[in-house]
N, C-alpha and C positions, 0 to 999 in steps of 0.2 A: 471464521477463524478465531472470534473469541478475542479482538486485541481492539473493538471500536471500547471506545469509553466516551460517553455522553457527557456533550457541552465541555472536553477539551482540546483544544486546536491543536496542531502540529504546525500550522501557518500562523509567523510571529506579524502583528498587524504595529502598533505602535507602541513605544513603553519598552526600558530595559526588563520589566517583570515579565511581561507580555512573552518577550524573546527569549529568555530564559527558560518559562513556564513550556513556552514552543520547541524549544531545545530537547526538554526532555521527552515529550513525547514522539518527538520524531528520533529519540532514540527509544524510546519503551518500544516503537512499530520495528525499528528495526529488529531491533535484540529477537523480539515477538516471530518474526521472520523467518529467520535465523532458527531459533530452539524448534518450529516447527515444522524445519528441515526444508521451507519451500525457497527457501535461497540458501548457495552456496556461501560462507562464508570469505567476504573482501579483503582487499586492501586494506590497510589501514587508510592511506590516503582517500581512497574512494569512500570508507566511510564516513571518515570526517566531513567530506564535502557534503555526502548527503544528510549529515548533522547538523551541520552549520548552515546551509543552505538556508537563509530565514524565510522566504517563498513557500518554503516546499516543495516547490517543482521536480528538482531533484528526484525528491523521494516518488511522486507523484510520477514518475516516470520509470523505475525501479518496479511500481505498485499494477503498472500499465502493463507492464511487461508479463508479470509474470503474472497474471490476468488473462493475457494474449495466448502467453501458453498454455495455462488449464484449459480456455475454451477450444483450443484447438484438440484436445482427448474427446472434450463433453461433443464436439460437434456429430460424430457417430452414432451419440444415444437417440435413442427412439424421441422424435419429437410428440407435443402434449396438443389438442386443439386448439388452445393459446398459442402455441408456438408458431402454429398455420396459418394462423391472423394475423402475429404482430412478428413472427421472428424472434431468434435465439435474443435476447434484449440481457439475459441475465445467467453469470458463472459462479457456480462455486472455484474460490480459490483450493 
């Protein structure tokens, strides 16, 4: 999807910076989301919560979902010899 960025968290650990710094990225993923059409555009309420949310669980459940439902297309495709050994293990969103 093109929205990881190396070494920064979305999950705020301790520190107002820390939270802050967490803040924004769990909103850069959402926005990220969103412009890439693979979520419908929320609530306002509901997106605050998964902004604010300083766990990220929230989000991380949001991220589950719509996870869930790409592999349920991909599951049809022709599986790989890997796939025969360990199982569908991995989706594109």
């Amino acid at each position: 999807m093109g929205i990881y960025q190396e070494h920064k968290s979305y999950k705020a650990k301790s520190g107002q910076m820390n939270k802050i710094a967490a803040r924004k990225e769990r909103q850069f993923i959402l926005d990220a989301l969103f412009q890439s059409g693979r979520c419908a555009p929320l609530p306002r309420r509901i997106k605050t919560i998964l902004i604010e949310d300083h766990g990220g669980d929230a989000l991380d459940s949001v991220i589950a979902c719509l996870a869930a439902a790409s592999a349920l297309h991909q599951l049809d495709m022709p599986i790989s010899s890997a796939d025969r050994i360990e199982g569908k293990v991995y989706f594109e969103l």
